[in-house]
PDB file of N, CA, C and O in Angstrom:
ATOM      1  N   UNK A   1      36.068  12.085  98.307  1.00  0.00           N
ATOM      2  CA  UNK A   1      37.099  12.897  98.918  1.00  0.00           C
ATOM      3  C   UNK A   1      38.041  13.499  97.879  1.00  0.00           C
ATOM      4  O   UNK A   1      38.322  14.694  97.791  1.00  0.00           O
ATOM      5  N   UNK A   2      38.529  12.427  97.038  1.00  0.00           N
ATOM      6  CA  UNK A   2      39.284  12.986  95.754  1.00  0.00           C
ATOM      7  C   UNK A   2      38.900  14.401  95.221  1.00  0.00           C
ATOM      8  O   UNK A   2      39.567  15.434  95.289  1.00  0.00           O
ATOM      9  N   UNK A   3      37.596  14.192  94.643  1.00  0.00           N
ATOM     10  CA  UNK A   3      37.298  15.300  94.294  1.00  0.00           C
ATOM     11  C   UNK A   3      35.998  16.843  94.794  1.00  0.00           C
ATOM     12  O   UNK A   3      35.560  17.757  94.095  1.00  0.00           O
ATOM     13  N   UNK A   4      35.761  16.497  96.263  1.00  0.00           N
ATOM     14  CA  UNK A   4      34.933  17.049  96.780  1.00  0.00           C
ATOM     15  C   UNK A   4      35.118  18.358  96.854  1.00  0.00           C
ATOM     16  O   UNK A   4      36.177  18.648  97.409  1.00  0.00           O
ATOM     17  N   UNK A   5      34.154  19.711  96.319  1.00  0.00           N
ATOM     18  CA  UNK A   5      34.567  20.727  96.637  1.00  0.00           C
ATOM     19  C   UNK A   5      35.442  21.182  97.970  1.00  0.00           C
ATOM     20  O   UNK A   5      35.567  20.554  99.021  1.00  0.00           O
ATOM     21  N   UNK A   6      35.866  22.136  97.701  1.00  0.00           N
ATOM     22  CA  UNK A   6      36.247  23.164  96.650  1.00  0.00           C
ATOM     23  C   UNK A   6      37.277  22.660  95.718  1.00  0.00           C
ATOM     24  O   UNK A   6      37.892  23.535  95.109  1.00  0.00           O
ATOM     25  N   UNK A   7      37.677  21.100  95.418  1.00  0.00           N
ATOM     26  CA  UNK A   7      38.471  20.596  94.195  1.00  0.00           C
ATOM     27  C   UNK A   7      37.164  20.842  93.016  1.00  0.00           C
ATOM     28  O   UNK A   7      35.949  20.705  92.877  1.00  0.00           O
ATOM     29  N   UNK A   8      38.640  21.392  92.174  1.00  0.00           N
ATOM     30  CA  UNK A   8      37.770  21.133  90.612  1.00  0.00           C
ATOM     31  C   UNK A   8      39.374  21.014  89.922  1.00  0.00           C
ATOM     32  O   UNK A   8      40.486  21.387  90.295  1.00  0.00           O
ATOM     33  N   UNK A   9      38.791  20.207  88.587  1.00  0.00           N
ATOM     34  CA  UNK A   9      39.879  19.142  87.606  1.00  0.00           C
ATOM     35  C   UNK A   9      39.566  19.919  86.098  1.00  0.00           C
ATOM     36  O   UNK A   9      38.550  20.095  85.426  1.00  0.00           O
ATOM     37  N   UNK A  10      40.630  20.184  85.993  1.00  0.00           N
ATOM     38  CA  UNK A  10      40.282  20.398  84.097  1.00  0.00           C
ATOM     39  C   UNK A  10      39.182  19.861  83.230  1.00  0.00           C
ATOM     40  O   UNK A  10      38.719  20.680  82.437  1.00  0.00           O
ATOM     41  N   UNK A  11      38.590  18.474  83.213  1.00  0.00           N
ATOM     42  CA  UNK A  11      38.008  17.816  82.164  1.00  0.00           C
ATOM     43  C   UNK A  11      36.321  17.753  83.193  1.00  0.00           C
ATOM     44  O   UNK A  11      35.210  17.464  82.749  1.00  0.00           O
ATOM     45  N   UNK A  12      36.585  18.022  84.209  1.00  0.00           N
ATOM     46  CA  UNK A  12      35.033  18.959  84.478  1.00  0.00           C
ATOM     47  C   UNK A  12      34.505  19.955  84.336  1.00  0.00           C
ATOM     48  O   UNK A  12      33.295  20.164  84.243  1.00  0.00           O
ATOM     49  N   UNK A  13      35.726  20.983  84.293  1.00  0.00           N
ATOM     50  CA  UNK A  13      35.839  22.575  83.897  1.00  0.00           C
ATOM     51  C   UNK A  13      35.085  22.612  82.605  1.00  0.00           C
ATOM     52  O   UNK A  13      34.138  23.303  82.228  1.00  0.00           O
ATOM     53  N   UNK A  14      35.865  21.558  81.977  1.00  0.00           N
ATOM     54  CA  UNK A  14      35.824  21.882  80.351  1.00  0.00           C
ATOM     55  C   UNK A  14      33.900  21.242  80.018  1.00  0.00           C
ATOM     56  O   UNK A  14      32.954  21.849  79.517  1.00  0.00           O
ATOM     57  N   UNK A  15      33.985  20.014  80.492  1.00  0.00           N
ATOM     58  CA  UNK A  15      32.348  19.752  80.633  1.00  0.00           C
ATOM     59  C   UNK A  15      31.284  20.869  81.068  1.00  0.00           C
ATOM     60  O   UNK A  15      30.269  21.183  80.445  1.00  0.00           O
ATOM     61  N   UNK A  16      31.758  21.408  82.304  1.00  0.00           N
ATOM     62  CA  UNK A  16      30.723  23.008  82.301  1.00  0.00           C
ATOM     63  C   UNK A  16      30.366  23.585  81.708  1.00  0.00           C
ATOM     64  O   UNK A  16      29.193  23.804  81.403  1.00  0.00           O
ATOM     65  N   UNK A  17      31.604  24.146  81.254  1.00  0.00           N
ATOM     66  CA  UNK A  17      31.813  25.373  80.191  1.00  0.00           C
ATOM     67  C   UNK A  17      31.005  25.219  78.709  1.00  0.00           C
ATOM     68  O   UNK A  17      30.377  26.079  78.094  1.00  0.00           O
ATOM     69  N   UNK A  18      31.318  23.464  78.285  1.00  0.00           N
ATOM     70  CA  UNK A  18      30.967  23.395  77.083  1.00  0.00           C
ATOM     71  C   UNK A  18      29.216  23.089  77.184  1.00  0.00           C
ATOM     72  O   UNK A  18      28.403  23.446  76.331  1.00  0.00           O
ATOM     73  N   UNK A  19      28.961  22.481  78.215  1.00  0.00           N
ATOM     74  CA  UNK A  19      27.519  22.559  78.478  1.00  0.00           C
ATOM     75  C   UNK A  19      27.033  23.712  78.437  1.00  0.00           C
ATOM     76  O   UNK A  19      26.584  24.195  77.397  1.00  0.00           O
ATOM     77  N   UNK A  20      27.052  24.322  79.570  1.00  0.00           N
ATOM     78  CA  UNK A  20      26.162  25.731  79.302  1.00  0.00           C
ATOM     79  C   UNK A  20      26.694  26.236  78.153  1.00  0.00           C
ATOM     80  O   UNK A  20      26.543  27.434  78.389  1.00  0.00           O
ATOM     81  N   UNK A  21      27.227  26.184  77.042  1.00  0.00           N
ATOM     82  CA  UNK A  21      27.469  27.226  75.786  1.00  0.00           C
ATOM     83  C   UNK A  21      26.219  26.772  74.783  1.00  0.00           C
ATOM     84  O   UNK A  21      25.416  27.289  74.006  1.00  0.00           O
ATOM     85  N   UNK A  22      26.580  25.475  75.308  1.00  0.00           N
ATOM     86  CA  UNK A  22      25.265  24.501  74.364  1.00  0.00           C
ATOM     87  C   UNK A  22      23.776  24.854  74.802  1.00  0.00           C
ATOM     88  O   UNK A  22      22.782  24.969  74.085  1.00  0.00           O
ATOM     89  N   UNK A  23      23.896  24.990  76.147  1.00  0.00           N
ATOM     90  CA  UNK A  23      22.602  25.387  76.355  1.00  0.00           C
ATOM     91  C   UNK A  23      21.750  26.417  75.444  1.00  0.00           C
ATOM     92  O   UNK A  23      20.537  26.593  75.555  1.00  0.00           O
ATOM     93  N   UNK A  24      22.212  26.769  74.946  1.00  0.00           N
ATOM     94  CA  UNK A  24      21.872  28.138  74.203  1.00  0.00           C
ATOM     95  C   UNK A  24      21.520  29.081  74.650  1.00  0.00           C
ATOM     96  O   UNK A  24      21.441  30.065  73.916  1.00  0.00           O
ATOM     97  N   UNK A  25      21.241  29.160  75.722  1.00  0.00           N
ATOM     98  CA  UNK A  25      20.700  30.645  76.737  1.00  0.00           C
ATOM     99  C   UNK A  25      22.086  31.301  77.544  1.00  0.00           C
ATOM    100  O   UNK A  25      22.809  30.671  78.316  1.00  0.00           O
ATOM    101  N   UNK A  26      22.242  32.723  77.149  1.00  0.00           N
ATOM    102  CA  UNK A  26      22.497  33.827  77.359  1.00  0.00           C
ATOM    103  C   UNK A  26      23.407  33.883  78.952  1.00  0.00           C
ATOM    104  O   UNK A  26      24.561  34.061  79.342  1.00  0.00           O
ATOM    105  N   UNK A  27      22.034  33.604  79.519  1.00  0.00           N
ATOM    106  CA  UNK A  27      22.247  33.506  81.261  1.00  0.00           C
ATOM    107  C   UNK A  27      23.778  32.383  81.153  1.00  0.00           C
ATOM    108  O   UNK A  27      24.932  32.537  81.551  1.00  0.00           O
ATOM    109  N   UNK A  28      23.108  31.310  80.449  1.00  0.00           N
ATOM    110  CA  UNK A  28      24.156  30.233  80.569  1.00  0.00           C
ATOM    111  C   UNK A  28      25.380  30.278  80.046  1.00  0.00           C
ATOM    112  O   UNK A  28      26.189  29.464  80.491  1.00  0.00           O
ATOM    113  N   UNK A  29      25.778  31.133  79.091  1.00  0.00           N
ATOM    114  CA  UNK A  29      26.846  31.425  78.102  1.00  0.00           C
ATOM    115  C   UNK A  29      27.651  32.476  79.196  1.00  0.00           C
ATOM    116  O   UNK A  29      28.845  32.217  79.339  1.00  0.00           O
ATOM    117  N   UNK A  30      27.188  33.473  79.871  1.00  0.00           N
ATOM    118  CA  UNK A  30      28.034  34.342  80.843  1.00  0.00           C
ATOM    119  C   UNK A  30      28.407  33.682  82.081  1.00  0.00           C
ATOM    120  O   UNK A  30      29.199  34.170  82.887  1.00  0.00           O
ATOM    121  N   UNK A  31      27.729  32.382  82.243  1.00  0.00           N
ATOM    122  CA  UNK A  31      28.292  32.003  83.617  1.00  0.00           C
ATOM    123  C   UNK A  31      29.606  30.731  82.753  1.00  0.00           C
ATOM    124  O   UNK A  31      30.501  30.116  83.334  1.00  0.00           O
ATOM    125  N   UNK A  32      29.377  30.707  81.759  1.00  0.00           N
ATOM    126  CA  UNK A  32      30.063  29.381  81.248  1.00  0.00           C
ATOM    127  C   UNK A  32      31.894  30.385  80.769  1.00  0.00           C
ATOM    128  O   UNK A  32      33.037  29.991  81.000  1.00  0.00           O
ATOM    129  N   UNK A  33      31.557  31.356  80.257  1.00  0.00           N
ATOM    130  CA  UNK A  33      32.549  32.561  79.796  1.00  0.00           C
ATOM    131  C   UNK A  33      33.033  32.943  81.714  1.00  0.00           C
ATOM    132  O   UNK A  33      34.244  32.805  81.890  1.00  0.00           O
ATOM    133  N   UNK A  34      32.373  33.296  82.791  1.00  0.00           N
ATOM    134  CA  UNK A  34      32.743  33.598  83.841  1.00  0.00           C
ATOM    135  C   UNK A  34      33.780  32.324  84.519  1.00  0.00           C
ATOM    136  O   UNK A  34      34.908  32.675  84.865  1.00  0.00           O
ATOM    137  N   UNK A  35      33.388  30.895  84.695  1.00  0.00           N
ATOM    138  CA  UNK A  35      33.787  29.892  84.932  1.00  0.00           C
ATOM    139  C   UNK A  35      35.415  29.818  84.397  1.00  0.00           C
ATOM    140  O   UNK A  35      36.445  29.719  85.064  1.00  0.00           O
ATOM    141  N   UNK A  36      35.231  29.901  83.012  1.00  0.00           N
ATOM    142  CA  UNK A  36      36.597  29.326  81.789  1.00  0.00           C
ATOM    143  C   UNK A  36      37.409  30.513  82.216  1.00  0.00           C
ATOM    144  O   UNK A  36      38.615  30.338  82.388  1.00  0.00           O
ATOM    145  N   UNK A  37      36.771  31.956  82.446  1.00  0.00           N
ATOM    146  CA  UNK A  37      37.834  32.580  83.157  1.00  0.00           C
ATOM    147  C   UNK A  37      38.919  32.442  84.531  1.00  0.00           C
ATOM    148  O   UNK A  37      40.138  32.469  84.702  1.00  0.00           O
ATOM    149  N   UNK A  38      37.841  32.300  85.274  1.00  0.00           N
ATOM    150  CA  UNK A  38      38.316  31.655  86.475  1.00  0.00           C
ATOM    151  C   UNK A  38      39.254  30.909  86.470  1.00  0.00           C
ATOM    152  O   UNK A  38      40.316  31.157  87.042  1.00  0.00           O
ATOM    153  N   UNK A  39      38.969  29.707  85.717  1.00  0.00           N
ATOM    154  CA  UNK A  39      39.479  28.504  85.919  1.00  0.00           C
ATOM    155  C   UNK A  39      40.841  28.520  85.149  1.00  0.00           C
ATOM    156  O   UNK A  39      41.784  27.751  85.336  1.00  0.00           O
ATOM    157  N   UNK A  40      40.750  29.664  84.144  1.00  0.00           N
ATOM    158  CA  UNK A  40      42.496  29.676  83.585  1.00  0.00           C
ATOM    159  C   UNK A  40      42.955  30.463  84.724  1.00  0.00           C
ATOM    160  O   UNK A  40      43.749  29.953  85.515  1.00  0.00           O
ATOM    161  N   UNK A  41      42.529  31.667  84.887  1.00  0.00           N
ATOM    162  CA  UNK A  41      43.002  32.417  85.780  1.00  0.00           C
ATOM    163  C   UNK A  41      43.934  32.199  87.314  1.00  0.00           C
ATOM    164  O   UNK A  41      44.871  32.811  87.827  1.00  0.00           O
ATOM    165  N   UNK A  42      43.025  30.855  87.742  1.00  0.00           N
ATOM    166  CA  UNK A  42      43.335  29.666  88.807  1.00  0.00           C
ATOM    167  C   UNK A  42      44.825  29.482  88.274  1.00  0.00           C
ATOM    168  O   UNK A  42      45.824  30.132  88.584  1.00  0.00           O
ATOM    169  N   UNK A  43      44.695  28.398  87.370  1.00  0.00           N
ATOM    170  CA  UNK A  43      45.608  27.684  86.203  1.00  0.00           C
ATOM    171  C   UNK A  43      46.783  28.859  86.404  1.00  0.00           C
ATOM    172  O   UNK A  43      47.399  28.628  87.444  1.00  0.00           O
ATOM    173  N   UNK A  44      47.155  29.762  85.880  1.00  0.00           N
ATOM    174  CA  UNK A  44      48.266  30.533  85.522  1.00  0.00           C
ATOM    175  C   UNK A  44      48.506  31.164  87.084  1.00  0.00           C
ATOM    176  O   UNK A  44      49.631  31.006  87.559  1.00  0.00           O
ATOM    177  N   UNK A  45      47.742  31.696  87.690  1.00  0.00           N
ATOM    178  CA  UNK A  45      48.430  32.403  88.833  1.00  0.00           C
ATOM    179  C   UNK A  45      48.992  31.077  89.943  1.00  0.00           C
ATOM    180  O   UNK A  45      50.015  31.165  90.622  1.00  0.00           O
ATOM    181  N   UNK A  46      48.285  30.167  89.930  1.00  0.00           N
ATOM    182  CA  UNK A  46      49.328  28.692  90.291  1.00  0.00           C
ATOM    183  C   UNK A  46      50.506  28.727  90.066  1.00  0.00           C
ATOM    184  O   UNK A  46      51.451  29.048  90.788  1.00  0.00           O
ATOM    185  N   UNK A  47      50.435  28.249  88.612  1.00  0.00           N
ATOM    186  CA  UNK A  47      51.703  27.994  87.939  1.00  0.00           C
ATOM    187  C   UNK A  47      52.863  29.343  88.277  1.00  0.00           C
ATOM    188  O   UNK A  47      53.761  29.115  89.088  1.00  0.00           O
ATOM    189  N   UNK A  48      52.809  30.199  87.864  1.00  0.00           N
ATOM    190  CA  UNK A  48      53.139  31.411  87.946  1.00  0.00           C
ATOM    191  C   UNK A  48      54.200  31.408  89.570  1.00  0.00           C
ATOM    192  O   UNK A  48      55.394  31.671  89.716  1.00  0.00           O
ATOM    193  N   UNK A  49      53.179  31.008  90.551  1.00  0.00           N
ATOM    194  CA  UNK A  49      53.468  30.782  92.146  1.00  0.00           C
ATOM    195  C   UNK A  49      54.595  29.952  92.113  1.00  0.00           C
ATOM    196  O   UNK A  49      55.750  30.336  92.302  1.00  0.00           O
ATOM    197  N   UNK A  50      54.191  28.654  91.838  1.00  0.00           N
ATOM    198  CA  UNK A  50      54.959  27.245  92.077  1.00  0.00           C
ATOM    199  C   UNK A  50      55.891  26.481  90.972  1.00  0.00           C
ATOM    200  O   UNK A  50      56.575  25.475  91.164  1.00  0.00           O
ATOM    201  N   UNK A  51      55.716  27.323  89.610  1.00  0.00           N
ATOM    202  CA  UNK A  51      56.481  26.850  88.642  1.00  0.00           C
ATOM    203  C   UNK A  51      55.819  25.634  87.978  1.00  0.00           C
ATOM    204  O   UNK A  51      56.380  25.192  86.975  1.00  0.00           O
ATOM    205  N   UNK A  52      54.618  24.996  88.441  1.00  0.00           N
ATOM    206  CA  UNK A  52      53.711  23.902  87.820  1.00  0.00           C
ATOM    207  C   UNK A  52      52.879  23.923  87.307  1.00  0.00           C
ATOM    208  O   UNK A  52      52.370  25.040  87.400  1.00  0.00           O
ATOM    209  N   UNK A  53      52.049  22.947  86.427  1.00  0.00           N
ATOM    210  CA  UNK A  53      50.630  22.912  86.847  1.00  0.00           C
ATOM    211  C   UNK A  53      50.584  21.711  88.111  1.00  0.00           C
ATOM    212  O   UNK A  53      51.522  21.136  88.664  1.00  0.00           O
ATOM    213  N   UNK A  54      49.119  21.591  88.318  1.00  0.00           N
ATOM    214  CA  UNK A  54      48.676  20.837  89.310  1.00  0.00           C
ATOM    215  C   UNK A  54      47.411  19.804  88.635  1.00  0.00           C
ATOM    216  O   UNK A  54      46.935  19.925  87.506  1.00  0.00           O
ATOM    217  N   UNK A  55      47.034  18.788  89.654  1.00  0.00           N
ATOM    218  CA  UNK A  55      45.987  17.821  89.257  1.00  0.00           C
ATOM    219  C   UNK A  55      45.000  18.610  89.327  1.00  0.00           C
ATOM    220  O   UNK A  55      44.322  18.611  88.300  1.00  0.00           O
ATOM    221  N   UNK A  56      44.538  19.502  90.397  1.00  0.00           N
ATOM    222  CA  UNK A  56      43.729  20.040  90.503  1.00  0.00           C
ATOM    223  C   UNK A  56      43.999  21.391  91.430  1.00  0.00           C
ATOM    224  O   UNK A  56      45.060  21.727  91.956  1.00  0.00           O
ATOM    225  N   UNK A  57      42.598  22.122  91.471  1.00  0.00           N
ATOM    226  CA  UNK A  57      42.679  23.316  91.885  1.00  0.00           C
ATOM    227  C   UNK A  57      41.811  24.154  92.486  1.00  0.00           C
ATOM    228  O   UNK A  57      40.793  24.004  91.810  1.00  0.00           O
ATOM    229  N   UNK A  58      41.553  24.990  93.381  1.00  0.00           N
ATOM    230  CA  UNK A  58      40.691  25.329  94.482  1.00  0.00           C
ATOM    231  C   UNK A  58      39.920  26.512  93.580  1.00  0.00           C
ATOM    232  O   UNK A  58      40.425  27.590  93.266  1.00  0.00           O
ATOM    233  N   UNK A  59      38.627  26.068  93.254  1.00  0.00           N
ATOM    234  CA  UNK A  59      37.510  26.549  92.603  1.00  0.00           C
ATOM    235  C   UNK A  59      37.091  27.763  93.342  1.00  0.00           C
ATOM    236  O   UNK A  59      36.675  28.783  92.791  1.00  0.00           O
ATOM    237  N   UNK A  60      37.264  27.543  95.025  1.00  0.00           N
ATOM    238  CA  UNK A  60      37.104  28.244  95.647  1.00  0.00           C
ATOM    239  C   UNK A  60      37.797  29.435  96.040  1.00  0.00           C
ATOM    240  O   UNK A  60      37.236  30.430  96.500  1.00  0.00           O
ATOM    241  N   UNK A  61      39.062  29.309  95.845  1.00  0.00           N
ATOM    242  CA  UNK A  61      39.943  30.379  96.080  1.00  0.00           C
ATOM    243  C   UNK A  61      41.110  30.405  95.271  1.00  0.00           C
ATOM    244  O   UNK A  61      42.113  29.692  95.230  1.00  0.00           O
ATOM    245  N   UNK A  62      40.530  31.937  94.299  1.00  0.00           N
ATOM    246  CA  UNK A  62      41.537  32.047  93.029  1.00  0.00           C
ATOM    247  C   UNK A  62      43.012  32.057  93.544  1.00  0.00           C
ATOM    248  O   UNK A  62      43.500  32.583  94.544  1.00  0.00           O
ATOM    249  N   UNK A  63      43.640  31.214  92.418  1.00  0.00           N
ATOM    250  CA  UNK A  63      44.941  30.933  93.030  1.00  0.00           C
ATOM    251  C   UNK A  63      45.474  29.941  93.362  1.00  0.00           C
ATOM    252  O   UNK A  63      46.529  29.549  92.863  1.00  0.00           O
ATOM    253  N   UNK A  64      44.818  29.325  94.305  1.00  0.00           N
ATOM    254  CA  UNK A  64      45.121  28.508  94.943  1.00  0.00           C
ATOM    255  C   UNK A  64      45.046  26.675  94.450  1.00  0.00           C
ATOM    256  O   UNK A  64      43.979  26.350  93.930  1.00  0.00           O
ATOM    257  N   UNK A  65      45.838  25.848  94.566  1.00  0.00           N
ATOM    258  CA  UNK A  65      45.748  24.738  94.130  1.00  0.00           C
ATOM    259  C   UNK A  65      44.898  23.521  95.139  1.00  0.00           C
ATOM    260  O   UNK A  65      44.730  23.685  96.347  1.00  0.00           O
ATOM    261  N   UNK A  66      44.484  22.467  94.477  1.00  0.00           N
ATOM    262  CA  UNK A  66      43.557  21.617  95.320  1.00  0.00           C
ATOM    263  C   UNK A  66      44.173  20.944  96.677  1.00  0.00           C
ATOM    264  O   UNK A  66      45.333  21.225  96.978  1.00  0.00           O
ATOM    265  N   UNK A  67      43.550  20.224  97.345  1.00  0.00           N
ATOM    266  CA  UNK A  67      44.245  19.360  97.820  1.00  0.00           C
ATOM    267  C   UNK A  67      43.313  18.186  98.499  1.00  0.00           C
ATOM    268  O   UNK A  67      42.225  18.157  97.925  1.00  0.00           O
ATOM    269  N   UNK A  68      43.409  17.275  99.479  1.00  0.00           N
ATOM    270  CA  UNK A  68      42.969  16.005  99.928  1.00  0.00           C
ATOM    271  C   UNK A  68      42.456  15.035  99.181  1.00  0.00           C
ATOM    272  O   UNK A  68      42.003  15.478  98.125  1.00  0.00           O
ATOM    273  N   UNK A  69      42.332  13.724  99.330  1.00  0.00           N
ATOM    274  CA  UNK A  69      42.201  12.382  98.527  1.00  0.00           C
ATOM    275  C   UNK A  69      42.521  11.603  99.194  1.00  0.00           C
ATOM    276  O   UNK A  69      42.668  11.558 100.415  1.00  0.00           O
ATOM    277  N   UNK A  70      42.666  10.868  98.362  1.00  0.00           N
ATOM    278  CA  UNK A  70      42.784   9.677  98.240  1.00  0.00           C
ATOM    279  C   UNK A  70      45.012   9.725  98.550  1.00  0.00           C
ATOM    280  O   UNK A  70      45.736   9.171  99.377  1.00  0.00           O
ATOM    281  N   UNK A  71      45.231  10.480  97.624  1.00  0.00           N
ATOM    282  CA  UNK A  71      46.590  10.171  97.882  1.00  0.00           C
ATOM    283  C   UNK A  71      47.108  11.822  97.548  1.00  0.00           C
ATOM    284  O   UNK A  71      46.318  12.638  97.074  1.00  0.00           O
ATOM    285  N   UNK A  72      48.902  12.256  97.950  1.00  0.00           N
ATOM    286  CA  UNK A  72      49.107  13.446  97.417  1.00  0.00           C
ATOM    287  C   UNK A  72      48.983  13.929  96.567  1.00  0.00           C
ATOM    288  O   UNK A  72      49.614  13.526  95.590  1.00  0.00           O
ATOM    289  N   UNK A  73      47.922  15.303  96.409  1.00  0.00           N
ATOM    290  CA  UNK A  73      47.914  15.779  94.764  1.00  0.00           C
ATOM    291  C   UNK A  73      49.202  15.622  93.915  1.00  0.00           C
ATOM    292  O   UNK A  73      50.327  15.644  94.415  1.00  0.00           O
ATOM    293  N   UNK A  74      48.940  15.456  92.543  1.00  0.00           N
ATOM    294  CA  UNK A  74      50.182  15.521  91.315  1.00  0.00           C
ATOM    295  C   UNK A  74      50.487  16.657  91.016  1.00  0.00           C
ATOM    296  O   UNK A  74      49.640  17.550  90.961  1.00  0.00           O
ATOM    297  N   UNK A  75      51.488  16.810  90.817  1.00  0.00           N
ATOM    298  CA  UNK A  75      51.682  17.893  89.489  1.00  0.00           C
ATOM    299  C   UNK A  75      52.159  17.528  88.212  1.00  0.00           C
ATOM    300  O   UNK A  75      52.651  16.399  88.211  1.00  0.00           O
ATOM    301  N   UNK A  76      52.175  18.056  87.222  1.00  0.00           N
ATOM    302  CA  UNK A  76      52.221  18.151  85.728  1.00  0.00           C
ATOM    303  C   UNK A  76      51.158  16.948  85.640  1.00  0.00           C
ATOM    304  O   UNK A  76      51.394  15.932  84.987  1.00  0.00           O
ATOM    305  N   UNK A  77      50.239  17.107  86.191  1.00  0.00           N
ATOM    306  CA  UNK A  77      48.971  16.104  85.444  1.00  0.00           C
ATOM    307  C   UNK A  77      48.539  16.386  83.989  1.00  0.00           C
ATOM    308  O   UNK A  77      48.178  17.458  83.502  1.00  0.00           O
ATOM    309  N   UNK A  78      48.665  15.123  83.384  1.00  0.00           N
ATOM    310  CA  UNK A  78      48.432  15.637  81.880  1.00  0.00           C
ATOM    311  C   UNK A  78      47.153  16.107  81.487  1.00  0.00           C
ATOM    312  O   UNK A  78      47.082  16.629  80.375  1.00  0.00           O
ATOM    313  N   UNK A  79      45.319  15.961  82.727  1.00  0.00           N
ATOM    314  CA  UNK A  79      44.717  16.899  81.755  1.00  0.00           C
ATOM    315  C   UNK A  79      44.657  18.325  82.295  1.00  0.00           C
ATOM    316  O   UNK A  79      43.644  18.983  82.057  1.00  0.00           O
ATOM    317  N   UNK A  80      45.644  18.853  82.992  1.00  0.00           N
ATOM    318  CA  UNK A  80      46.341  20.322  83.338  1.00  0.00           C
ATOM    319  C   UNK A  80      47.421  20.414  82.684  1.00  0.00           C
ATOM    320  O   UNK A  80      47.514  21.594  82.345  1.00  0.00           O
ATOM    321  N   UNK A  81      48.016  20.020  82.431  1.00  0.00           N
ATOM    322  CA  UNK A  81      48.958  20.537  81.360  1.00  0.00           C
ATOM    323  C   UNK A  81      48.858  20.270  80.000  1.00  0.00           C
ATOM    324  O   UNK A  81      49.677  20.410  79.091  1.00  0.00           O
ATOM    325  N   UNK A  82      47.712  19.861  80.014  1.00  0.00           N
ATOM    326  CA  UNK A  82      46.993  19.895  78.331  1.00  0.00           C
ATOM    327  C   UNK A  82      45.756  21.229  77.923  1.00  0.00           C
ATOM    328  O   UNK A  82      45.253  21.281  76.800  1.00  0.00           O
TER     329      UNK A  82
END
């Protein structure tokens, strides 16, 4: 539940991204460059909104921050504000 789509967390982002770069294929490098966009893009128009970062953030809809779990999302989570 914590983290069930449409949640996504920084230090999975960053696992994606750095995977497919490694992959070495092309295909994989534009979706990994498409993703890291997104996912700052997420990141700042949040912050931007609410004055924070957040634990997490809706993969699904730019902008927008995560939500349901286990308990109320955080903000200034340190691997979002790192």
């Amino acid at each position: 539940q914590q983290w069930d789509f449409p949640n996504g967390w920084a230090p999975l982002q960053h696992m994606l991204v750095e995977g497919l770069i490694k992959s070495g294929l092309e295909e994989a490098r534009s979706l990994a460059e498409e993703i890291a966009i997104r996912w700052i893009t997420t990141n700042y128009i949040v912050y931007k909104k609410t004055g924070v970062m957040h634990e997490k953030f809706d993969v699904e809809h730019c902008g927008e921050f995560g939500g349901g779990g286990e308990y109320v999302p955080q903000t200034g989570f340190g691997w979002s504000n790192g």
